[in-house]
VEXVO-789948 format. One record per residue (C-alpha): x, y, z; residue number from 0. Coordinates in pm, 1 decimal, padded with zeros to 6 digits. Each point is the difference from the previous one (the first is absolute). Example, Ala and Ser with C-alpha at 12.3 -4.5 7.8 and 13.67 -1.06 7.14 Angstrom:
BEGIN
+----------+----------+----------+-----+
:        x :        y :        z : seq :
+----------+----------+----------+-----+
:  01230.0 : -00450.0 :  00780.0 :   0 :
:  00137.0 :  00344.0 : -00066.0 :   1 :
+----------+----------+----------+-----+
***
This chain:
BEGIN
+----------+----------+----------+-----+
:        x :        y :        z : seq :
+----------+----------+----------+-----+
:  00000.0 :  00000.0 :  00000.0 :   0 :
:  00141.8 :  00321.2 : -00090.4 :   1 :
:  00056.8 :  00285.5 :  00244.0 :   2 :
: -00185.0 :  00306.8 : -00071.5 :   3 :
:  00208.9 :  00259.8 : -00031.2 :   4 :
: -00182.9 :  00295.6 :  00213.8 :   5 :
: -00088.8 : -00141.3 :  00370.3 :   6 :
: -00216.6 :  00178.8 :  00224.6 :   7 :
: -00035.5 : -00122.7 :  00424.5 :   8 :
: -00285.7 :  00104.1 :  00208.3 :   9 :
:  00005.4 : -00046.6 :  00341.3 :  10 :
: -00315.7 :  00051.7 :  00218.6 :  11 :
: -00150.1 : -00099.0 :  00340.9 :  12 :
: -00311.1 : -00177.8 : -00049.2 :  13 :
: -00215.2 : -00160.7 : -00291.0 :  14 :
: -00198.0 :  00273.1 : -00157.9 :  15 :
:  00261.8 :  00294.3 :  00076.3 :  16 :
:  00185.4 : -00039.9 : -00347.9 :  17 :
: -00334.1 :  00057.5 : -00241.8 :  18 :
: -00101.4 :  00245.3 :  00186.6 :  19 :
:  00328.1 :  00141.2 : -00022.3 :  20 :
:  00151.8 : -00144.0 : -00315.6 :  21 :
: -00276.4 : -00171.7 : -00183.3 :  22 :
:  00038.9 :  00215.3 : -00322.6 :  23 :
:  00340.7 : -00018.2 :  00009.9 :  24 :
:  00061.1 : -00366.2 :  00025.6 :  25 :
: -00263.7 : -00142.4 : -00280.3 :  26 :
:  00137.7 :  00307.4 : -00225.9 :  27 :
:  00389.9 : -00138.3 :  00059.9 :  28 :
: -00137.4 : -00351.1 :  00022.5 :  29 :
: -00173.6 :  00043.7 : -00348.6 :  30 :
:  00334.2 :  00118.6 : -00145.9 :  31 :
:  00192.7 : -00307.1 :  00106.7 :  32 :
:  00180.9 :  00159.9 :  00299.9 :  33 :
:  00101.5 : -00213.7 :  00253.0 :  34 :
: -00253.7 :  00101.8 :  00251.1 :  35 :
:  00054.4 : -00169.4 :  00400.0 :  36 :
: -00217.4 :  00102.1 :  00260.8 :  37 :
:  00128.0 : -00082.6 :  00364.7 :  38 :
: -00225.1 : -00011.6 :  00288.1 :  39 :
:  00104.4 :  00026.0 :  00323.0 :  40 :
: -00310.2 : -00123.3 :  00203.8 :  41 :
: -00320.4 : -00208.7 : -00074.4 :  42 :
: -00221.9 :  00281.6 :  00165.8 :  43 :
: -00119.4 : -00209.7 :  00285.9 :  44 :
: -00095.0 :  00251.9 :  00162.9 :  45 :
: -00215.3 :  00225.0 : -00224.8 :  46 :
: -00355.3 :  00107.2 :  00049.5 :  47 :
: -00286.4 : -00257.0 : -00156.2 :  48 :
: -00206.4 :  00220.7 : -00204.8 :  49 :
: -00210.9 : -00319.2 : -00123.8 :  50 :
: -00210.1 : -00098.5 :  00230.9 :  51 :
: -00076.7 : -00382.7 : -00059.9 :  52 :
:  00401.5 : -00040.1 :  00015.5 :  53 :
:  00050.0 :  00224.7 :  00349.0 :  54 :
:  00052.2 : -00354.9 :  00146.5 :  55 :
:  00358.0 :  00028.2 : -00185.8 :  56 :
:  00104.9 :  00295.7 :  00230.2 :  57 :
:  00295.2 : -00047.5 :  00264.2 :  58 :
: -00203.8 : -00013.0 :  00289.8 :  59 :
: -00227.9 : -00245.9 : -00147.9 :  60 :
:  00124.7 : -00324.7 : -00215.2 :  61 :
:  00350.7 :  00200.6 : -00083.3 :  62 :
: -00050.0 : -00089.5 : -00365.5 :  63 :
: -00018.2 :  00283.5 : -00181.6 :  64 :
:  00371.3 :  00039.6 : -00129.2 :  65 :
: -00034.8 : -00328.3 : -00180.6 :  66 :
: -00302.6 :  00132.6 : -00145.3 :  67 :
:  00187.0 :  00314.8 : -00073.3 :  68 :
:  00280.8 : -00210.2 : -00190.1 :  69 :
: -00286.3 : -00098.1 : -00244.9 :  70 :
: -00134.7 :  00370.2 : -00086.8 :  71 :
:  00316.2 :  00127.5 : -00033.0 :  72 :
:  00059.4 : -00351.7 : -00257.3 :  73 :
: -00331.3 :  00182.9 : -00194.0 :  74 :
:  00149.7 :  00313.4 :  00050.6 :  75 :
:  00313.3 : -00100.3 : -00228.6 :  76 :
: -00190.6 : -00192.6 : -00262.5 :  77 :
: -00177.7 :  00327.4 : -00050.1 :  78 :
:  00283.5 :  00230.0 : -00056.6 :  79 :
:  00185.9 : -00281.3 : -00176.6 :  80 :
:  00299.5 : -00060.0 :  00249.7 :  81 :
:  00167.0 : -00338.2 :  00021.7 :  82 :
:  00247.6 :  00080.4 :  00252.0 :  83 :
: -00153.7 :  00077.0 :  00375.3 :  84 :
:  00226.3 : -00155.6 :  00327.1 :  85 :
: -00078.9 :  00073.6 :  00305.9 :  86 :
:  00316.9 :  00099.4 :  00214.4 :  87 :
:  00202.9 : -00253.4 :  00156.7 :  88 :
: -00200.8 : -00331.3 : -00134.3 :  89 :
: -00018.0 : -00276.5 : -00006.6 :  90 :
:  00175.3 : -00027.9 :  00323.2 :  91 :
: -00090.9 :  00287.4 :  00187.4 :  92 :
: -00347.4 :  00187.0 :  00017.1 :  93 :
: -00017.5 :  00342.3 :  00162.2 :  94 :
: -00325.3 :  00095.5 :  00152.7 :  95 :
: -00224.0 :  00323.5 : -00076.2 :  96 :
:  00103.1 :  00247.9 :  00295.4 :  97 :
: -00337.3 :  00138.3 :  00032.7 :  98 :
: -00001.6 :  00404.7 :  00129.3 :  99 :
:  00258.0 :  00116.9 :  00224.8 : 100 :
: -00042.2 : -00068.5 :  00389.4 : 101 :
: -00296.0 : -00222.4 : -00088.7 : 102 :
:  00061.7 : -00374.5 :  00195.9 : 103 :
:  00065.6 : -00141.0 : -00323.3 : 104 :
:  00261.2 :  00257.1 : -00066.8 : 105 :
:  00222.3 : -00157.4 :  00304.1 : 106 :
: -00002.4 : -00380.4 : -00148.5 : 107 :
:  00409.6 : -00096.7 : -00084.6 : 108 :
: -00141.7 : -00186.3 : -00296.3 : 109 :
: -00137.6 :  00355.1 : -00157.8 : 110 :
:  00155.3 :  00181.8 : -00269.3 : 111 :
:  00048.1 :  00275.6 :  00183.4 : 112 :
:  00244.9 : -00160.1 :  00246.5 : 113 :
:  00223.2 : -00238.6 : -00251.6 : 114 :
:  00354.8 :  00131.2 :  00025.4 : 115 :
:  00068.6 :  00271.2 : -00282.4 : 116 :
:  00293.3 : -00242.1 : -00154.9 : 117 :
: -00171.1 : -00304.2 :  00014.1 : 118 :
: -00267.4 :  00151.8 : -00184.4 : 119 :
:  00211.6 :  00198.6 : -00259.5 : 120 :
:  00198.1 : -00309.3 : -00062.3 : 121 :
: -00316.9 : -00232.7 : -00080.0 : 122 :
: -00069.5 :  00307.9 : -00264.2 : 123 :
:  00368.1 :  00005.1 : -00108.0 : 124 :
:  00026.2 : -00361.3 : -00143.3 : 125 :
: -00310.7 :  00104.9 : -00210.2 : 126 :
:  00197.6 :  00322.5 : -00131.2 : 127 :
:  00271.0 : -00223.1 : -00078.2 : 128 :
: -00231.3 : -00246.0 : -00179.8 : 129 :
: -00191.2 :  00277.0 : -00229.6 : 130 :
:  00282.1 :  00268.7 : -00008.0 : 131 :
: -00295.6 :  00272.4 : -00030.2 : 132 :
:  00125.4 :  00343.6 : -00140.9 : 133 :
: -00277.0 :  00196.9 :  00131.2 : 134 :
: -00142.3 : -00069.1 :  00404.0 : 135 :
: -00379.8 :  00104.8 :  00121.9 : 136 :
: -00102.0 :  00082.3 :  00389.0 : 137 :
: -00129.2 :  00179.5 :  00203.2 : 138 :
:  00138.4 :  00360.1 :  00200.1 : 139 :
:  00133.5 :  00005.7 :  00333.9 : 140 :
: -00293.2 : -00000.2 :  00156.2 : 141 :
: -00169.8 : -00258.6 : -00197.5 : 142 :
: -00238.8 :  00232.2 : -00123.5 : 143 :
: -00236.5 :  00010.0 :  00254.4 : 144 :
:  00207.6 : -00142.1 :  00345.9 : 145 :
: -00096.5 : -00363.8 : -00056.7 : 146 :
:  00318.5 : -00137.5 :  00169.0 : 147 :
: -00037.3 : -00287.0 : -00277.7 : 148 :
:  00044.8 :  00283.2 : -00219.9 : 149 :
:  00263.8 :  00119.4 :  00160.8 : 150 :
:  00185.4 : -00313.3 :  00052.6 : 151 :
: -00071.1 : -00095.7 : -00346.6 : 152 :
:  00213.4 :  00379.6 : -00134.1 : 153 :
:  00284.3 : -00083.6 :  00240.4 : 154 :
: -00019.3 : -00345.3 : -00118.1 : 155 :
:  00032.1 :  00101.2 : -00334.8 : 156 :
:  00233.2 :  00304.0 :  00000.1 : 157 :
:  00234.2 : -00219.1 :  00267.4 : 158 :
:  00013.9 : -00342.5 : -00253.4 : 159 :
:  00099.1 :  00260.2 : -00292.0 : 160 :
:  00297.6 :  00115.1 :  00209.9 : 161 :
:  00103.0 : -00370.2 :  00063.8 : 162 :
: -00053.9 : -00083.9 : -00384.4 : 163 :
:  00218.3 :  00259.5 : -00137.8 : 164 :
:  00308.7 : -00154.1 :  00014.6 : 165 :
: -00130.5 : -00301.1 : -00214.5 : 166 :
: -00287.1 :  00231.6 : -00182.1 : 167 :
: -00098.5 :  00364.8 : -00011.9 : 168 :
: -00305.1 :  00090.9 : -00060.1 : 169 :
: -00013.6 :  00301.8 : -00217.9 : 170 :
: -00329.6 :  00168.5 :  00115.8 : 171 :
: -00222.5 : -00002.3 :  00342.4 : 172 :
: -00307.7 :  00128.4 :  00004.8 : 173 :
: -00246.1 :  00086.7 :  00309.3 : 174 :
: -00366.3 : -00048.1 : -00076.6 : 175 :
: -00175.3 :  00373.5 :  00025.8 : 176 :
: -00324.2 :  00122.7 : -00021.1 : 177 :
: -00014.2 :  00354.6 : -00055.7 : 178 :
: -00238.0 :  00247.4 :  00214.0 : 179 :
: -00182.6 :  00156.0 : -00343.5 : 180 :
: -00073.3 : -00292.0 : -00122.8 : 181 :
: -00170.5 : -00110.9 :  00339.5 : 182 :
: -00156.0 :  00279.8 :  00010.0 : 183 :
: -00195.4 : -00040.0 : -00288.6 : 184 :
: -00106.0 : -00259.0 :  00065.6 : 185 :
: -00145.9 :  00141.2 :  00317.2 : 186 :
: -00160.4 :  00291.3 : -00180.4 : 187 :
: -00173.8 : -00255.0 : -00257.2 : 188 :
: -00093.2 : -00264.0 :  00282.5 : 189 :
: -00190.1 :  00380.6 :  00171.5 : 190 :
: -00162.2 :  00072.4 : -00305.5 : 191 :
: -00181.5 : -00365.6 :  00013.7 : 192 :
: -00058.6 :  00030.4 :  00311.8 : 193 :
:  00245.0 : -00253.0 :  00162.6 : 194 :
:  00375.6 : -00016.0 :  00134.5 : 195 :
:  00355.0 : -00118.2 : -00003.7 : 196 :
:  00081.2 : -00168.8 :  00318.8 : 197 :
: -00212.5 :  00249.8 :  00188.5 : 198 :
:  00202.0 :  00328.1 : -00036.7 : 199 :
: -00049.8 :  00335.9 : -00152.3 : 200 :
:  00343.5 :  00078.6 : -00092.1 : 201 :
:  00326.1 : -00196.8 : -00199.9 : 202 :
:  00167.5 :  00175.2 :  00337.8 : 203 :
: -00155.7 : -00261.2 :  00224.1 : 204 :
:  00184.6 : -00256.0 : -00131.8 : 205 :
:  00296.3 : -00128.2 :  00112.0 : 206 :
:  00071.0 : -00170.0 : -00330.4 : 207 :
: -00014.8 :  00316.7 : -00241.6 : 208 :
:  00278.5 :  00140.5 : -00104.8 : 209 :
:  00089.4 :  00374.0 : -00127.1 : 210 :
:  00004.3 : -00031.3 : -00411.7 : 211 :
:  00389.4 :  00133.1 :  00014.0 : 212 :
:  00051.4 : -00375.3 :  00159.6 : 213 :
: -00128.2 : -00166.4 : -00343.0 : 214 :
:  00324.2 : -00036.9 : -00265.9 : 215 :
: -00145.9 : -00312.7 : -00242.7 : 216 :
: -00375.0 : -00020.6 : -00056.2 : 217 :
: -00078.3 : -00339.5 : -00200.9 : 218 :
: -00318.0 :  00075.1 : -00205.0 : 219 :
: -00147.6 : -00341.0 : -00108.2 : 220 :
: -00365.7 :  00058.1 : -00059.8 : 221 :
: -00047.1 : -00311.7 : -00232.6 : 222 :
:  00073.3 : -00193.3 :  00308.7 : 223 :
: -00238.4 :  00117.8 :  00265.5 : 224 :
: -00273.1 : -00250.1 : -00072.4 : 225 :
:  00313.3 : -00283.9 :  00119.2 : 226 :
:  00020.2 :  00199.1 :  00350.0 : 227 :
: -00361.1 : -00011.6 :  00012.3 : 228 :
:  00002.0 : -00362.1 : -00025.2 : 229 :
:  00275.4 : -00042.6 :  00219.0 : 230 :
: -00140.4 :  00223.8 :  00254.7 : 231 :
: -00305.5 : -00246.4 : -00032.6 : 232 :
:  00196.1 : -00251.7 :  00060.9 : 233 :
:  00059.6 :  00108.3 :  00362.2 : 234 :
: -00348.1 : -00018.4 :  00115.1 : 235 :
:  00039.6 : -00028.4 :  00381.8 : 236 :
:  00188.4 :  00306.1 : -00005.6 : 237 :
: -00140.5 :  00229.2 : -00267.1 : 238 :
: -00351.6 :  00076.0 : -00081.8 : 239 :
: -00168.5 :  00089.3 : -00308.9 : 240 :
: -00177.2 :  00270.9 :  00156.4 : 241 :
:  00310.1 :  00136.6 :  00200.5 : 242 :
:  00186.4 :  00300.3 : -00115.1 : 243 :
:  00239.3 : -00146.5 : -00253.5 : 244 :
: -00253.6 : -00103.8 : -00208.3 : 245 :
: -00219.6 :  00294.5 :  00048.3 : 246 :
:  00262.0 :  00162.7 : -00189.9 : 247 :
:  00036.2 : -00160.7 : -00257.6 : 248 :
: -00413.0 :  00017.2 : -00060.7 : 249 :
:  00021.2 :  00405.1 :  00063.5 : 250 :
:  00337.1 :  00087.3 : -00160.6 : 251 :
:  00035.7 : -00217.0 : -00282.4 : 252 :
:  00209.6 : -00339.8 :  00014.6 : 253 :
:  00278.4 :  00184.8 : -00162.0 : 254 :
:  00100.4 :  00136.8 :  00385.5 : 255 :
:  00046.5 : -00373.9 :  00121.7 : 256 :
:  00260.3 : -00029.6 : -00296.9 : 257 :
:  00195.6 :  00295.1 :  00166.4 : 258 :
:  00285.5 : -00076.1 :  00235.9 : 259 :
:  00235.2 :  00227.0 :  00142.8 : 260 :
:  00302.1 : -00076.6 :  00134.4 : 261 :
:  00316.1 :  00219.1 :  00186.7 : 262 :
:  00366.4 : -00110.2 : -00121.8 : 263 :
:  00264.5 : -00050.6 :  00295.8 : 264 :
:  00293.9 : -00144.6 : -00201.2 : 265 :
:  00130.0 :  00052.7 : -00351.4 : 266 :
: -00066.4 :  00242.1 : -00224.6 : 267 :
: -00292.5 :  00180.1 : -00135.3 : 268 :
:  00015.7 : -00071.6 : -00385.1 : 269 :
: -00220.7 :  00142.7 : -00297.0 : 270 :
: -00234.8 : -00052.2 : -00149.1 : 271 :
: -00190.4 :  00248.8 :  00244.4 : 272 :
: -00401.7 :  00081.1 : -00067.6 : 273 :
: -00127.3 :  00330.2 :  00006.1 : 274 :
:  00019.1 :  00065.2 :  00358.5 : 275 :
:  00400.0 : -00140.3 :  00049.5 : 276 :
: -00082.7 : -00353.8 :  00087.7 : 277 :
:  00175.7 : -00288.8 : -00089.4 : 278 :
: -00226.2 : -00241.7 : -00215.2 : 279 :
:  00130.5 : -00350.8 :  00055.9 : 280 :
:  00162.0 : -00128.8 :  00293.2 : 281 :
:  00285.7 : -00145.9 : -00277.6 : 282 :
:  00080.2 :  00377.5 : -00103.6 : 283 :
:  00401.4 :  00011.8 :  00003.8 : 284 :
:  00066.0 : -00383.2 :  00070.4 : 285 :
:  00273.9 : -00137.1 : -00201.9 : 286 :
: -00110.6 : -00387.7 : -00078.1 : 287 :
+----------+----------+----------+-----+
***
């Protein structure tokens, strides 16, 4: 089997975070023939049910729901087209969803949140190794919105890059972003119909928006918003066709699901720009 030659790594927290995140972006590289790999860190065991003949999956009930999780996100990929999806450290280790922090679930050794930051970057590592991806995916500091999976899952990510570069350098990192005018569109549209996003009246309530300066690349892939629709109906126990992701796309036009924004951290910012200064592709500037 031939390698491609342009290799893109994601690396996210739970099942469901990388189409809401990256959807677009990996059936539009995955279409191409890129060498897409997602990496999850957790199974999600500890997410909210939001379906309620399977709320006997949650953790404080039969504990099942991160196998069930291991099946939507399986949907998930068949949806954007992605062959390549690991979780981090199997087959021999499994590290558990963290859950929110100072929650009782938060304080288990077995969690995410409390593996040892080498151990963890070094499961990641070998797969680096493996794939040799020019181009890495995650999430910002603070894991967009405090998650500690999140955040375990960026210093995860940024740590195992540092590790790799001896062997392999990855030419470009890239921190997920969503920017605060785009959020607050949809706000503005979601008022106008007489509903809301997440409950707030401003993008400033939001701990995950970001000023626009923070946005360097946006990847504009509008013929591939109906795939993150499917894939984001893929994760049923954790997204809901009525909720606010969805309500966007019905009130703004699928096109803004295809839309993803992203904030480059390493390597250099390389034409061609859009109108606004943005990097279009993720690949801009790598030598292959």
């Amino acid at each position: 089997m031939t390698t491609p030659s342009r290799r893109i790594l994601l690396v996210h927290a739970h099942p469901d975070d990388e189409t809401i995140n990256n959807g677009a972006t990996m059936a539009m590289y995955a279409s191409q023939g890129v060498g897409v790999t997602l990496v999850t860190c957790t199974r999600g065991e500890e997410g909210e049910v939001l379906v309620p003949d399977l709320a006997h999956l949650a953790s404080h009930e039969s504990d099942e729901l991160g196998t069930h999780r291991e099946t939507e996100l399986a949907n998930a990929m068949k949806a954007l087209g992605v062959t390549d999806h690991r979780f981090l450290g199997a087959p021999t280790k499994k590290y558990r969803d963290s859950g929110m922090m100072d929650t009782e679930p938060n304080k288990r050794p077995d969690v995410f949140w409390q593996a040892d930051l080498d151990v963890a970057a070094n499961d990641l590592v070998q797969i680096i190794l493996e794939i040799k991806p020019q181009v890495l995916v995650t999430y910002d500091e603070i894991g967009g919105y405090g998650h500690p999976d999140h955040i375990q899952a960026h210093r995860v990510a940024m740590r195992a890059a540092e590790l790799a570069a001896p062997d392999w350098e990855i030419s470009k990192i890239y921190w997920n972003t969503m920017p605060k005018s785009v959020i607050q569109m949809g706000i503005d549209k979601m008022k106008e119909i007489g509903s809301d996003f997440f409950g707030v009246e401003s993008a400033d309530d939001l701990p995950f928006a970001k000023d626009d300066s923070f946005v360097t690349t946006l990847v504009s892939a509008p013929s591939f918003a109906q795939h993150k629709i499917e894939a984001m109906k893929a994760h049923p126990t954790q997204i809901t066709v009525d909720g606010p992701f969805f309500a966007l796309s019905n009130n703004l036009g699928v096109e803004v699901m295809g839309d993803e924004y992203y904030t480059l951290v390493k390597g250099e910012k390389s034409e061609p720009f859009d109108s606004d200064g943005r990097e279009t592709d993720l690949f801009n500037g790598v030598k292959f």
